[in-house]
mmJSON file of the N, C-alpha and C atoms, coordinates in Angstrom:
{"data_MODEL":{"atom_site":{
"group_PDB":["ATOM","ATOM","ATOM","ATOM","ATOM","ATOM","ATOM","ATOM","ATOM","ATOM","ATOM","ATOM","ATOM","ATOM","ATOM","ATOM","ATOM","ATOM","ATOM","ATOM","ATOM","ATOM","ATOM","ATOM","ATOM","ATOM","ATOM","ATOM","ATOM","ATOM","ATOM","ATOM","ATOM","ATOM","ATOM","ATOM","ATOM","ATOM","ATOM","ATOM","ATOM","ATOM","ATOM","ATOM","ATOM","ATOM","ATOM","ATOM","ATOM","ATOM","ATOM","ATOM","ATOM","ATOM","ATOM","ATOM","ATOM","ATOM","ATOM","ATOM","ATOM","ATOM","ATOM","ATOM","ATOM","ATOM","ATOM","ATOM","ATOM","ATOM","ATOM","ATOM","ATOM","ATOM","ATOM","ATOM","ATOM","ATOM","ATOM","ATOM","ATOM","ATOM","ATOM","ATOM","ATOM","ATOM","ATOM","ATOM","ATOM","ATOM","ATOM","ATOM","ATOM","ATOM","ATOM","ATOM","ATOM","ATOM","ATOM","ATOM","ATOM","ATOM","ATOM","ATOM","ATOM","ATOM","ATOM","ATOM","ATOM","ATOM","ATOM","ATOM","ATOM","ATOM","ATOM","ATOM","ATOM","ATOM","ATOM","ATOM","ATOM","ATOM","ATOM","ATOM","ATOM","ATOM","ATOM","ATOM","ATOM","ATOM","ATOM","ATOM","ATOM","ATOM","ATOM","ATOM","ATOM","ATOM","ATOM","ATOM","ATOM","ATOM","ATOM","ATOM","ATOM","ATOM","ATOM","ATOM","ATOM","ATOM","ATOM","ATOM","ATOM","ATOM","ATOM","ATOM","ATOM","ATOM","ATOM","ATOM","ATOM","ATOM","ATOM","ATOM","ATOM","ATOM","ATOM","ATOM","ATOM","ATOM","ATOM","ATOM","ATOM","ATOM","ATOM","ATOM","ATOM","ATOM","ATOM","ATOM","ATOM","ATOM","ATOM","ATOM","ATOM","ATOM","ATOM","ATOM","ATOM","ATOM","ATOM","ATOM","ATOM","ATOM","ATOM","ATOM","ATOM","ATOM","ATOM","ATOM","ATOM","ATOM","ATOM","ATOM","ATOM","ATOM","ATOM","ATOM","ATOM","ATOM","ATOM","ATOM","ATOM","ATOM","ATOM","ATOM","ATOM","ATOM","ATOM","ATOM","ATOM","ATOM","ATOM","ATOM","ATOM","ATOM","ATOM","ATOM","ATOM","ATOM","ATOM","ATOM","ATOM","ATOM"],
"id":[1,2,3,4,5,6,7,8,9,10,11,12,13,14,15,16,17,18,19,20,21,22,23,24,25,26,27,28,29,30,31,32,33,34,35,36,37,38,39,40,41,42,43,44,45,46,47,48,49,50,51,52,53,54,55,56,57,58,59,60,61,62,63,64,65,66,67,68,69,70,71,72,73,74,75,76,77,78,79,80,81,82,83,84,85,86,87,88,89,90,91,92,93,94,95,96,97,98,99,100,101,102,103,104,105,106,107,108,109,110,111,112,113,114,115,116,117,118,119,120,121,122,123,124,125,126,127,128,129,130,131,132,133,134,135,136,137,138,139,140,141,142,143,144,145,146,147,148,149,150,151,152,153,154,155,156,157,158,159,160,161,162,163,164,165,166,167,168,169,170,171,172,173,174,175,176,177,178,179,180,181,182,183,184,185,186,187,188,189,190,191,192,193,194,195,196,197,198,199,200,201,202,203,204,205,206,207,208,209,210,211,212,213,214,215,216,217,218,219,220,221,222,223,224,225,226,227,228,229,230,231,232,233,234],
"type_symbol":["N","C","C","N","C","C","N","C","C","N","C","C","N","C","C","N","C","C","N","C","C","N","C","C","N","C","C","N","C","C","N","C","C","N","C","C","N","C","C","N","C","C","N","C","C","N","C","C","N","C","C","N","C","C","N","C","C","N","C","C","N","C","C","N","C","C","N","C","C","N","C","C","N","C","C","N","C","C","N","C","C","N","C","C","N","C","C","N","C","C","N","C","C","N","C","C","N","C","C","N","C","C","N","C","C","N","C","C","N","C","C","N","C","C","N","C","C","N","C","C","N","C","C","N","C","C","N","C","C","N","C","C","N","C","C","N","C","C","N","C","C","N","C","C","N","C","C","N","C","C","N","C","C","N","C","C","N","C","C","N","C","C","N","C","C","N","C","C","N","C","C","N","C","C","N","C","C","N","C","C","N","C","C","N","C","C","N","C","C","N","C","C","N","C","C","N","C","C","N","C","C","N","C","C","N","C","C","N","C","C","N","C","C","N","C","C","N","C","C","N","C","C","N","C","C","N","C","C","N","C","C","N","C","C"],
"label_atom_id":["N","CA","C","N","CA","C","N","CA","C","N","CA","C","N","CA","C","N","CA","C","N","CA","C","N","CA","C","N","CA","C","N","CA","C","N","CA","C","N","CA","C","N","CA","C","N","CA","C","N","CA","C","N","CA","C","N","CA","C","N","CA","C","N","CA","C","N","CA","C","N","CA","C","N","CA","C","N","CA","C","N","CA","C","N","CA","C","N","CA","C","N","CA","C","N","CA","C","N","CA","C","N","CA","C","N","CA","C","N","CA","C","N","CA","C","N","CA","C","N","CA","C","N","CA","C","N","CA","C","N","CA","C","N","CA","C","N","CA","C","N","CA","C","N","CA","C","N","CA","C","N","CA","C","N","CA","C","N","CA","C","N","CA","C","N","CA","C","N","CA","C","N","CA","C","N","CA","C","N","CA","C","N","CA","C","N","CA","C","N","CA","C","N","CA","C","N","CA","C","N","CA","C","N","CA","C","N","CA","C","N","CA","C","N","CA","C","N","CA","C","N","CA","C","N","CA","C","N","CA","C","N","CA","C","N","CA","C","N","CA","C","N","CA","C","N","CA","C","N","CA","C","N","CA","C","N","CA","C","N","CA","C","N","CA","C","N","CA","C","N","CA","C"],
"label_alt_id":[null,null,null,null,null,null,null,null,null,null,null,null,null,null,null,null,null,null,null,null,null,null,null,null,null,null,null,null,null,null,null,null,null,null,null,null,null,null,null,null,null,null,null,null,null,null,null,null,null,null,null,null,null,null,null,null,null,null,null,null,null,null,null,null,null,null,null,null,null,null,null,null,null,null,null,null,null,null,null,null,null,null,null,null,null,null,null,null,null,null,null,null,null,null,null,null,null,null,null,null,null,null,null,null,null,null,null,null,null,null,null,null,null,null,null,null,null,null,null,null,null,null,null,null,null,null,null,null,null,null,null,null,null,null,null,null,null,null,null,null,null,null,null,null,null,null,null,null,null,null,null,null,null,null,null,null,null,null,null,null,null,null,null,null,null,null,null,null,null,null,null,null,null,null,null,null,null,null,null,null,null,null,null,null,null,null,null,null,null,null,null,null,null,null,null,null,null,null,null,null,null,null,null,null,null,null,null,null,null,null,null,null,null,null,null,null,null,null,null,null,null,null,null,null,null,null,null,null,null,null,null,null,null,null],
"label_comp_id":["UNK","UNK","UNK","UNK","UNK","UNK","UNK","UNK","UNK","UNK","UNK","UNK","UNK","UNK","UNK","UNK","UNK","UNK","UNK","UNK","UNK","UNK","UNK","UNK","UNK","UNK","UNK","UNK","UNK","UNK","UNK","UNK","UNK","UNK","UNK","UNK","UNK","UNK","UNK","UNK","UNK","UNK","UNK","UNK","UNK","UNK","UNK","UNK","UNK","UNK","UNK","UNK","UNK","UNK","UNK","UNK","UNK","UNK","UNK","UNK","UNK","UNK","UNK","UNK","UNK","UNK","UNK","UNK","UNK","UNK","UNK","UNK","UNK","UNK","UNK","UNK","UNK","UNK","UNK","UNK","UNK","UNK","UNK","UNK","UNK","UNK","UNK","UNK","UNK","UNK","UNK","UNK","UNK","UNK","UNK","UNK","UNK","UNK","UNK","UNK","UNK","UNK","UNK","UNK","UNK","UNK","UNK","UNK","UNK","UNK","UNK","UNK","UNK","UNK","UNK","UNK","UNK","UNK","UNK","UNK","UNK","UNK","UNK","UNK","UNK","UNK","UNK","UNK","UNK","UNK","UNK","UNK","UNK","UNK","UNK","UNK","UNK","UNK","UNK","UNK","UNK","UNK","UNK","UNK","UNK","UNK","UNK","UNK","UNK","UNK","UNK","UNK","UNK","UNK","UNK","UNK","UNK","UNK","UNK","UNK","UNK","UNK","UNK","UNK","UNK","UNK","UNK","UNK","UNK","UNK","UNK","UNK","UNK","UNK","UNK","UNK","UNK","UNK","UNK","UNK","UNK","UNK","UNK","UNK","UNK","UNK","UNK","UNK","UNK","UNK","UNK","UNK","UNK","UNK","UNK","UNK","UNK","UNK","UNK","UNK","UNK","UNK","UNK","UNK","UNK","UNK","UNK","UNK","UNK","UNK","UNK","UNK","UNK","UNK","UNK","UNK","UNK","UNK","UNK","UNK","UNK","UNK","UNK","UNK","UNK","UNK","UNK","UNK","UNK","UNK","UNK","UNK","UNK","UNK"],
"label_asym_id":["A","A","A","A","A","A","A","A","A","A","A","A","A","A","A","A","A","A","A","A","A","A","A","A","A","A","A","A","A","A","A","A","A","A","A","A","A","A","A","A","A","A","A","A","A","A","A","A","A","A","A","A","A","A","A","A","A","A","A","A","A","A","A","A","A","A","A","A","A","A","A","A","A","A","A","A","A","A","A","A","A","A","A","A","A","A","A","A","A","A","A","A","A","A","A","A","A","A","A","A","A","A","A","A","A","A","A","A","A","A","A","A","A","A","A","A","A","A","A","A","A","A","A","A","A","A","A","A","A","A","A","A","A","A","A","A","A","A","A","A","A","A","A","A","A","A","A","A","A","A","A","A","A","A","A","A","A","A","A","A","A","A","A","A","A","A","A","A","A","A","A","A","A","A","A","A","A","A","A","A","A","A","A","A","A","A","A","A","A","A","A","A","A","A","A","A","A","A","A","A","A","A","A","A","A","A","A","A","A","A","A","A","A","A","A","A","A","A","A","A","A","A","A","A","A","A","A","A","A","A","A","A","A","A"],
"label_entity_id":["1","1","1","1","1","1","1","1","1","1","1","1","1","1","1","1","1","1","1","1","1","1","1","1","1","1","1","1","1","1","1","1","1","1","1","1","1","1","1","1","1","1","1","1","1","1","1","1","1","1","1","1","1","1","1","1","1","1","1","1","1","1","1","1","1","1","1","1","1","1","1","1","1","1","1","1","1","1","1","1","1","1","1","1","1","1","1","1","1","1","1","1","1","1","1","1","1","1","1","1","1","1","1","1","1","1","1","1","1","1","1","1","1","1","1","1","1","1","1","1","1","1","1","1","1","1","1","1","1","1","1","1","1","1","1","1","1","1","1","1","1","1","1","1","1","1","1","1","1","1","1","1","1","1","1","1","1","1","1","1","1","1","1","1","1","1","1","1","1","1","1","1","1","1","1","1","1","1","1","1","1","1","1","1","1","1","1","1","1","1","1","1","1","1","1","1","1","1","1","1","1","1","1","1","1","1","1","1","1","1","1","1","1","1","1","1","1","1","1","1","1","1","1","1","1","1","1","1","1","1","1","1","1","1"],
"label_seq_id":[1,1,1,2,2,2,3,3,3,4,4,4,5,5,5,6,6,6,7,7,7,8,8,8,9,9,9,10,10,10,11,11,11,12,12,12,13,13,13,14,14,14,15,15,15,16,16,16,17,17,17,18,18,18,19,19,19,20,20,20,21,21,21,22,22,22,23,23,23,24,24,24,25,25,25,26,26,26,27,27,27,28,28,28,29,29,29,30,30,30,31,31,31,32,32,32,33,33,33,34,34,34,35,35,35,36,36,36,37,37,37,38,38,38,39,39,39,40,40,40,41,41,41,42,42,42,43,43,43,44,44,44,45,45,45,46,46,46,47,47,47,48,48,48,49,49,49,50,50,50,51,51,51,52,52,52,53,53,53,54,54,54,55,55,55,56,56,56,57,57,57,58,58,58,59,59,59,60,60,60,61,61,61,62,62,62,63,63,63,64,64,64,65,65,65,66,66,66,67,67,67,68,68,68,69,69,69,70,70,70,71,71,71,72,72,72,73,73,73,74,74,74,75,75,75,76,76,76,77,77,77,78,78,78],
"pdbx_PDB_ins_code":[null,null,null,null,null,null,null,null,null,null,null,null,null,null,null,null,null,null,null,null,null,null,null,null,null,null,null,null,null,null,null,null,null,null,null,null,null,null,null,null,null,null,null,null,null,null,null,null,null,null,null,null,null,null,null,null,null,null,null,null,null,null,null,null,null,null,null,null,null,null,null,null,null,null,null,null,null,null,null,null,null,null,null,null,null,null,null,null,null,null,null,null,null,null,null,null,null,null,null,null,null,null,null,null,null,null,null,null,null,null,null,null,null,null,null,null,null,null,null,null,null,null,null,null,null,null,null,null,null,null,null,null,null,null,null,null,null,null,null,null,null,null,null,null,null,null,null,null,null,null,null,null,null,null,null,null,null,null,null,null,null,null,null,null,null,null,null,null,null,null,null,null,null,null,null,null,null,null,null,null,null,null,null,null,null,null,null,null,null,null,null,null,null,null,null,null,null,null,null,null,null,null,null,null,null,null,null,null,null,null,null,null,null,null,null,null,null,null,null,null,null,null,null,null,null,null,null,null,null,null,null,null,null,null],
"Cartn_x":[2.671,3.07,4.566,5.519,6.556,7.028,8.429,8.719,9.509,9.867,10.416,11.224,11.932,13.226,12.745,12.603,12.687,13.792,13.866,14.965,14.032,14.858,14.022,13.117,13.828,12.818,11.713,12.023,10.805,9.66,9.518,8.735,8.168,9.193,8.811,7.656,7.904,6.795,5.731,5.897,4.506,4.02,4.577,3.702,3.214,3.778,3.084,1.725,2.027,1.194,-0.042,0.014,-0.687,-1.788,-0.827,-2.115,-2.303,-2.197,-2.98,-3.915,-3.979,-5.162,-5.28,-5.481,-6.292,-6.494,-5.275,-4.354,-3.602,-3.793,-2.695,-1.41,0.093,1.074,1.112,0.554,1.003,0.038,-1.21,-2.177,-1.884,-0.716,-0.486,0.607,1.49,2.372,2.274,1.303,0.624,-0.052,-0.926,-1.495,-0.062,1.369,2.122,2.718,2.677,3.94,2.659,1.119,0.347,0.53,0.946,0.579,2.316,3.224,4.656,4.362,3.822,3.872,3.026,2.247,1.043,1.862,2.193,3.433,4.531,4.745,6.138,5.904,4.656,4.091,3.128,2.711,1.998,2.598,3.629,4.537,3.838,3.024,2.139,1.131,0.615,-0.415,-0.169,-0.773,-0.793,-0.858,-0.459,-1.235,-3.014,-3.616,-4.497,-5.558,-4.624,-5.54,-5.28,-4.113,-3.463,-4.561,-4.731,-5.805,-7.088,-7.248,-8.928,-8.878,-7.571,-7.778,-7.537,-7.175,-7.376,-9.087,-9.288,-10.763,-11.774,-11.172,-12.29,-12.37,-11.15,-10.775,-10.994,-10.335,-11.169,-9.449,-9.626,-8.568,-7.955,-8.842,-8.231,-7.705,-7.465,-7.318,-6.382,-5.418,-3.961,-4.212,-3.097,-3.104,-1.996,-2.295,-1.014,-0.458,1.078,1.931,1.465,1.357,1.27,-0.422,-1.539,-2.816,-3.859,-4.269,-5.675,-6.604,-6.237,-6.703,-6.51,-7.287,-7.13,-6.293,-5.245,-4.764,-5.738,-6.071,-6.986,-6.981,-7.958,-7.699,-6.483,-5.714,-5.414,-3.478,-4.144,-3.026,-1.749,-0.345,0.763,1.734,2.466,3.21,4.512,5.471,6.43,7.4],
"Cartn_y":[12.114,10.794,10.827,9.778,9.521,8.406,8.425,6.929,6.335,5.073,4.158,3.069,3.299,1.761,1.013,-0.142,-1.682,-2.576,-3.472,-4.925,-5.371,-6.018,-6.669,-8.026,-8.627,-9.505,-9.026,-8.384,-6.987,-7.378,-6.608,-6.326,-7.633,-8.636,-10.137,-10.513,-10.232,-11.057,-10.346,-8.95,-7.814,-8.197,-8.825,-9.409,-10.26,-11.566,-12.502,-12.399,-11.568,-11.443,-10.492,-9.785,-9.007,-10.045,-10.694,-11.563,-12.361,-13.115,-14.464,-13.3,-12.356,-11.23,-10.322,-10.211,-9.596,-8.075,-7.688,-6.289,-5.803,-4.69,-4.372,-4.273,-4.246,-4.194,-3.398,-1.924,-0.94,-0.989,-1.302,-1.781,-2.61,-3.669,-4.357,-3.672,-3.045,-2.397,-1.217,-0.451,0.599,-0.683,-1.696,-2.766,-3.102,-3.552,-3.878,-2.892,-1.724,-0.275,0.175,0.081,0.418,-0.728,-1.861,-2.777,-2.946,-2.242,-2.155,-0.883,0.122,0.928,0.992,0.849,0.243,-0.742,-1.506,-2.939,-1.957,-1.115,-0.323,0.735,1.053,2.547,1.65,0.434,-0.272,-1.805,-1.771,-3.589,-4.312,-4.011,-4.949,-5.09,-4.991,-5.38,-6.66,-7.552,-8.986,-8.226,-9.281,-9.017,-9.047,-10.044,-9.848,-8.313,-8.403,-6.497,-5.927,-5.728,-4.578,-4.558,-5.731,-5.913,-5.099,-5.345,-4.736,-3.362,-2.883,-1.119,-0.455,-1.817,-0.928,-1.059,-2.035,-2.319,-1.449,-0.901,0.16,1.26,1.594,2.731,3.116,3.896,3.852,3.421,2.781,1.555,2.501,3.045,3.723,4.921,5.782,6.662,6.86,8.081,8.379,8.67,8.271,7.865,8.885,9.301,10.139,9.024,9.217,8.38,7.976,6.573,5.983,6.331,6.196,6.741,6.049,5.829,5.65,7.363,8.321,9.054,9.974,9.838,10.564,11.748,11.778,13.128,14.076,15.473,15.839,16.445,16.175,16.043,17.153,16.742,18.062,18.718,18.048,18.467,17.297,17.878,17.3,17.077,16.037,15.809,16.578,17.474,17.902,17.018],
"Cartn_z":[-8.559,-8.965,-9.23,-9.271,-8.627,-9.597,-9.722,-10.33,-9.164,-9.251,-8.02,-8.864,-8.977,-9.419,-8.251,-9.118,-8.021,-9.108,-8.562,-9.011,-10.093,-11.009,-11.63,-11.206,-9.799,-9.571,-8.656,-8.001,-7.018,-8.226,-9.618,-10.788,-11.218,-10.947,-11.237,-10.515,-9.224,-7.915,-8.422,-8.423,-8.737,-9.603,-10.833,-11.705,-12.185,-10.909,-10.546,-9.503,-8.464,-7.532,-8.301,-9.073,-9.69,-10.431,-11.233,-12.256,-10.963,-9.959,-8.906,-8.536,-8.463,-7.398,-8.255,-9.549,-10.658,-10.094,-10.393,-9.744,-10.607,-11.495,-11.799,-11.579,-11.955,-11.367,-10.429,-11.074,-9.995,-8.758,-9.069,-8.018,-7.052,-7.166,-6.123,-5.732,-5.87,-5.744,-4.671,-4.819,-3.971,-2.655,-3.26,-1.639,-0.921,-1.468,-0.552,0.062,-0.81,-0.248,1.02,1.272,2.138,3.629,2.894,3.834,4.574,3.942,4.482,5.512,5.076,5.962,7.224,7.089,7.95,9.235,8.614,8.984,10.042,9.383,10.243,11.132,10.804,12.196,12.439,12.637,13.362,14.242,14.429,14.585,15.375,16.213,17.241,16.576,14.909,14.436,13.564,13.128,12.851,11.213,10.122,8.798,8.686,9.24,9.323,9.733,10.965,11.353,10.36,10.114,9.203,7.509,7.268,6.232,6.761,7.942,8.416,8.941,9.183,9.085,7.32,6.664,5.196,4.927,4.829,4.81,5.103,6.374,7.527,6.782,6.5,6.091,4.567,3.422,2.286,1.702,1.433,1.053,-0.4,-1.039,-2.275,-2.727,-1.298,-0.759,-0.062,-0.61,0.084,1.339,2.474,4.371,4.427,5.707,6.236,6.808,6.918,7.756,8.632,9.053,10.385,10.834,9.99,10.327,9.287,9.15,7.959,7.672,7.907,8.392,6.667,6.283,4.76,4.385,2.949,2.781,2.053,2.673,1.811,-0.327,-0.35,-1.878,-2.046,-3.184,-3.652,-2.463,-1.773,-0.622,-0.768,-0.256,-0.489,0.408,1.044,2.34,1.916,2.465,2.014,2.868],
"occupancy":[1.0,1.0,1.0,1.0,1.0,1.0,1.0,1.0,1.0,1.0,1.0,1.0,1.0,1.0,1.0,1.0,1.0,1.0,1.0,1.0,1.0,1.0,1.0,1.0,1.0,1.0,1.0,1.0,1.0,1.0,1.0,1.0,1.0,1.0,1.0,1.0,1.0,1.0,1.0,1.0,1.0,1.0,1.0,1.0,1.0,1.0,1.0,1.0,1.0,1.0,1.0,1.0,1.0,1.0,1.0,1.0,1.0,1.0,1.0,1.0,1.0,1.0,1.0,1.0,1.0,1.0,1.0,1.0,1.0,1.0,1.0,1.0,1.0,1.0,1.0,1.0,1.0,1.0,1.0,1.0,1.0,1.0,1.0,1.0,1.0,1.0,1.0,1.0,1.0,1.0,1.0,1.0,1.0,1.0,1.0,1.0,1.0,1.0,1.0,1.0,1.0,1.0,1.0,1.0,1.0,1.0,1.0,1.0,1.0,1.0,1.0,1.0,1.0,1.0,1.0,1.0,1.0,1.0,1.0,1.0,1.0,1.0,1.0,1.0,1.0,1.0,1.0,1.0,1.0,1.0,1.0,1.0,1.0,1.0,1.0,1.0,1.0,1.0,1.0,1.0,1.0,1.0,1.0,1.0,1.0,1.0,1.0,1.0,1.0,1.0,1.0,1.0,1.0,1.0,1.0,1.0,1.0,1.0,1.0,1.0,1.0,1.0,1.0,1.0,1.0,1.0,1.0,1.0,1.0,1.0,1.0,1.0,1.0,1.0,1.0,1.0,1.0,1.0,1.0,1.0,1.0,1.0,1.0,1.0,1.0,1.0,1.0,1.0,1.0,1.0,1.0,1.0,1.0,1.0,1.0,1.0,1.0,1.0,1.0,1.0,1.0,1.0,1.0,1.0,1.0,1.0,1.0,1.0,1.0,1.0,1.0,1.0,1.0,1.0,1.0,1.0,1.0,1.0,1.0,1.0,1.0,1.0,1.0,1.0,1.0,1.0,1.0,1.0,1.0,1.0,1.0,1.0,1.0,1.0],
"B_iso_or_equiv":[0.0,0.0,0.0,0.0,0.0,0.0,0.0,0.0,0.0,0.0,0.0,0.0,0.0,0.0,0.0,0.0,0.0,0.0,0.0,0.0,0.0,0.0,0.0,0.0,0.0,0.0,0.0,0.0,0.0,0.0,0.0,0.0,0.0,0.0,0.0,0.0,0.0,0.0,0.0,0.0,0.0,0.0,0.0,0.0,0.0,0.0,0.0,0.0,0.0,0.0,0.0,0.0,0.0,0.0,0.0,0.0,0.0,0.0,0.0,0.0,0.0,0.0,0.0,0.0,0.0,0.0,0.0,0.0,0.0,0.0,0.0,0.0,0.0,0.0,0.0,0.0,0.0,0.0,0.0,0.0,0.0,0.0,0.0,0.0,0.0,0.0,0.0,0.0,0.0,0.0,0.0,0.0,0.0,0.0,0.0,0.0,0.0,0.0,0.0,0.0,0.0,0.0,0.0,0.0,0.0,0.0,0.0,0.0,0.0,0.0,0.0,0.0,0.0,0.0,0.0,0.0,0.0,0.0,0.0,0.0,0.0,0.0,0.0,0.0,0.0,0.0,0.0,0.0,0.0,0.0,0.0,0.0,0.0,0.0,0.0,0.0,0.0,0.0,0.0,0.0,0.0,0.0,0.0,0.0,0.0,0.0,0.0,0.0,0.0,0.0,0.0,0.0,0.0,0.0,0.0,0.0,0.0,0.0,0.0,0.0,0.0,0.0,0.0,0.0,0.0,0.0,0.0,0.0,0.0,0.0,0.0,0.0,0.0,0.0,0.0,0.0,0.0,0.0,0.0,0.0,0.0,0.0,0.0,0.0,0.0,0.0,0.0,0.0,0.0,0.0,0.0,0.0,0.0,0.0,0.0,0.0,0.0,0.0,0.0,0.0,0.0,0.0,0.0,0.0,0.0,0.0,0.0,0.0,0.0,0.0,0.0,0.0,0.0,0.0,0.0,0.0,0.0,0.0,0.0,0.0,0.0,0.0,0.0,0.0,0.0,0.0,0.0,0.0,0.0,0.0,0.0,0.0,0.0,0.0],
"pdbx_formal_charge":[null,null,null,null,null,null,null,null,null,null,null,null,null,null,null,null,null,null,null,null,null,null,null,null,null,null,null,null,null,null,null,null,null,null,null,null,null,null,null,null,null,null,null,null,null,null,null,null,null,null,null,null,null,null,null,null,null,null,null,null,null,null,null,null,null,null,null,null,null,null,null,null,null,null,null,null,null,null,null,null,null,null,null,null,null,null,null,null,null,null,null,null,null,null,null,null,null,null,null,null,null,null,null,null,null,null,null,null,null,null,null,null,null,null,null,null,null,null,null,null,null,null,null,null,null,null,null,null,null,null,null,null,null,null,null,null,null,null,null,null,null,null,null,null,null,null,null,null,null,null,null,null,null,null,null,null,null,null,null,null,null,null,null,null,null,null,null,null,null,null,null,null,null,null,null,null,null,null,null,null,null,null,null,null,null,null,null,null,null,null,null,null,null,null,null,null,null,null,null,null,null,null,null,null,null,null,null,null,null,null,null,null,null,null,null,null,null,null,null,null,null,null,null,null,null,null,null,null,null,null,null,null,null,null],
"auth_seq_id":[1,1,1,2,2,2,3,3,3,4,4,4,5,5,5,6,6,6,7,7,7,8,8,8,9,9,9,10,10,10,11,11,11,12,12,12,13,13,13,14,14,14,15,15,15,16,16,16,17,17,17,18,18,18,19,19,19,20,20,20,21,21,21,22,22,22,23,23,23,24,24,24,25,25,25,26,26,26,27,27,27,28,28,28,29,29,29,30,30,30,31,31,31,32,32,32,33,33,33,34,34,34,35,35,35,36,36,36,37,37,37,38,38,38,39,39,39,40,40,40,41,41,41,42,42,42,43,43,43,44,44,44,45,45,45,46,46,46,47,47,47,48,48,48,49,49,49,50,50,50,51,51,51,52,52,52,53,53,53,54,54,54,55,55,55,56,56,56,57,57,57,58,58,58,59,59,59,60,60,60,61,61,61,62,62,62,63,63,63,64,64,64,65,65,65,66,66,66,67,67,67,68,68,68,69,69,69,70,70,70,71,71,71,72,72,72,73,73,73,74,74,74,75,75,75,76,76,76,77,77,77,78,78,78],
"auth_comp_id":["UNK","UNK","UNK","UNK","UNK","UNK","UNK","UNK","UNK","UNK","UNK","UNK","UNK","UNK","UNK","UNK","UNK","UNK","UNK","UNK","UNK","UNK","UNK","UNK","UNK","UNK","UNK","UNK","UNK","UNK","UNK","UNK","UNK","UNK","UNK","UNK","UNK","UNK","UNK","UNK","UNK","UNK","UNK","UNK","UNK","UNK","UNK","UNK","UNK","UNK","UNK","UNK","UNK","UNK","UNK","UNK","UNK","UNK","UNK","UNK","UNK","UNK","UNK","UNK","UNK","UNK","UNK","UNK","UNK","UNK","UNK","UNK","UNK","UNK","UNK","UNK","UNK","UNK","UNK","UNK","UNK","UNK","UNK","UNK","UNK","UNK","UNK","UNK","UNK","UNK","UNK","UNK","UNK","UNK","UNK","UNK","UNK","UNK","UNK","UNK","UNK","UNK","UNK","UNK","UNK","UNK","UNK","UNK","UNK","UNK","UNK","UNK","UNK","UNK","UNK","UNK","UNK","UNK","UNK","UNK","UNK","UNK","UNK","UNK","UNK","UNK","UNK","UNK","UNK","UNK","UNK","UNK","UNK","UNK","UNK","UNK","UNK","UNK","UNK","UNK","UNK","UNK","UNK","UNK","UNK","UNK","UNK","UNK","UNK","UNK","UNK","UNK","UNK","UNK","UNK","UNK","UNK","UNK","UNK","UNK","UNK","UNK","UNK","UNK","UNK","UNK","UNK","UNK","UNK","UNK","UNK","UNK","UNK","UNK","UNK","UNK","UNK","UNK","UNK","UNK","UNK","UNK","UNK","UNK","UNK","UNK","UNK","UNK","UNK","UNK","UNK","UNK","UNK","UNK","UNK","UNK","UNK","UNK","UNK","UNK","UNK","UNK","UNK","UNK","UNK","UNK","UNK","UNK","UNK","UNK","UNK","UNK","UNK","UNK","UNK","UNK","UNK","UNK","UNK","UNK","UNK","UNK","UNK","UNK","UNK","UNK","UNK","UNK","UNK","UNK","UNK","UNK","UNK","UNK"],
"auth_asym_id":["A","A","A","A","A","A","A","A","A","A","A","A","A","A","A","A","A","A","A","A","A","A","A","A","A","A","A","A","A","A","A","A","A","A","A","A","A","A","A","A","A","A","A","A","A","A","A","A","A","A","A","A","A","A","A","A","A","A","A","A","A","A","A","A","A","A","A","A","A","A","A","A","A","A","A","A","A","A","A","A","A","A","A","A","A","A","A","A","A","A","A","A","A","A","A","A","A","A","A","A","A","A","A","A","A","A","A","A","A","A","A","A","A","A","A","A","A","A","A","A","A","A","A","A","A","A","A","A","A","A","A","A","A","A","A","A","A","A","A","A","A","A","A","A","A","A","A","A","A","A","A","A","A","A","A","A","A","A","A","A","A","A","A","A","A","A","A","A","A","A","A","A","A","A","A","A","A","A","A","A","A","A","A","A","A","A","A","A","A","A","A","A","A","A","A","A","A","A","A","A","A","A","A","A","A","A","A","A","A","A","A","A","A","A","A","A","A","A","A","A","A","A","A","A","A","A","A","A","A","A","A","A","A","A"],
"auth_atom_id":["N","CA","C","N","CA","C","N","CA","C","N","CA","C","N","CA","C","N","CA","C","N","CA","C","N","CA","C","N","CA","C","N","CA","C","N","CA","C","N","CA","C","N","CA","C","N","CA","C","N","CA","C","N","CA","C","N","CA","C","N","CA","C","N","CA","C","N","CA","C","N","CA","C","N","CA","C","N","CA","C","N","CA","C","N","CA","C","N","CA","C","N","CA","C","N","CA","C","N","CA","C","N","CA","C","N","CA","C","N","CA","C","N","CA","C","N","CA","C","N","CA","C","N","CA","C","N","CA","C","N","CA","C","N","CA","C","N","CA","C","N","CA","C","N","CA","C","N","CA","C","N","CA","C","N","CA","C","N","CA","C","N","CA","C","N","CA","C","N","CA","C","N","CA","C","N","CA","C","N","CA","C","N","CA","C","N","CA","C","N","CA","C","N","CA","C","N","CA","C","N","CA","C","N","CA","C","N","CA","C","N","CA","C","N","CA","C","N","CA","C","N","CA","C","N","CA","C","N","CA","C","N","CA","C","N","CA","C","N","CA","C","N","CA","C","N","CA","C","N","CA","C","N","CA","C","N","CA","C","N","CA","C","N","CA","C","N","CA","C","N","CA","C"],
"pdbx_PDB_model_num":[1,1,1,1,1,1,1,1,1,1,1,1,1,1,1,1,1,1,1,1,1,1,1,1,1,1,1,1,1,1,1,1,1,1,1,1,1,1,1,1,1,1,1,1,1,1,1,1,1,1,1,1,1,1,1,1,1,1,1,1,1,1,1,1,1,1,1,1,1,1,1,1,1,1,1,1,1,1,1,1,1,1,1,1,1,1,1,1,1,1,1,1,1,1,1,1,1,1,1,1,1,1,1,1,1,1,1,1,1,1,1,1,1,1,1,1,1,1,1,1,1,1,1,1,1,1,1,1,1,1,1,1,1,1,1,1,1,1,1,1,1,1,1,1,1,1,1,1,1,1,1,1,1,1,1,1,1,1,1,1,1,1,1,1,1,1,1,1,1,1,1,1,1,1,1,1,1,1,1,1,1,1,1,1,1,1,1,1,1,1,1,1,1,1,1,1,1,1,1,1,1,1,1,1,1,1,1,1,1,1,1,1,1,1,1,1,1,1,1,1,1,1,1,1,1,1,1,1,1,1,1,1,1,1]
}}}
């Protein structure tokens, strides 16, 4: 686990978007940083798909780059 400076209005939206979708801050925070990346090793995918390979996949569960493809427990990207 990691800390991440954002802006203070970045923290603003998160904690607007957080309470409309009953998300913790950091909970939505981790759905957009998944759905940015997803977004960027995927560009020919719509938001919509991109929602339905989290879905498929185990949504609560750390992804290797550019994959849905699980990190295994315990294990660490250097």
């Amino acid at each position: 686990m990691g800390i991440v400076k954002i802006s203070d209005q970045m923290h603003e939206n998160l904690r607007l978007a957080s309470g409309a979708l009953s998300r913790s801050i950091n909970a939505q925070a981790e759905h957009w940083l998944r759905i940015g990346l997803l977004a960027e090793t995927n560009p020919d995918l719509r938001y919509s798909e991109l929602c339905q390979l989290l879905l498929r996949g185990n949504a609560n569960a750390p992804f290797k780059l550019g994959t849905l493809e699980p990190v295994a427990e315990g294990a660490h990207d250097a």
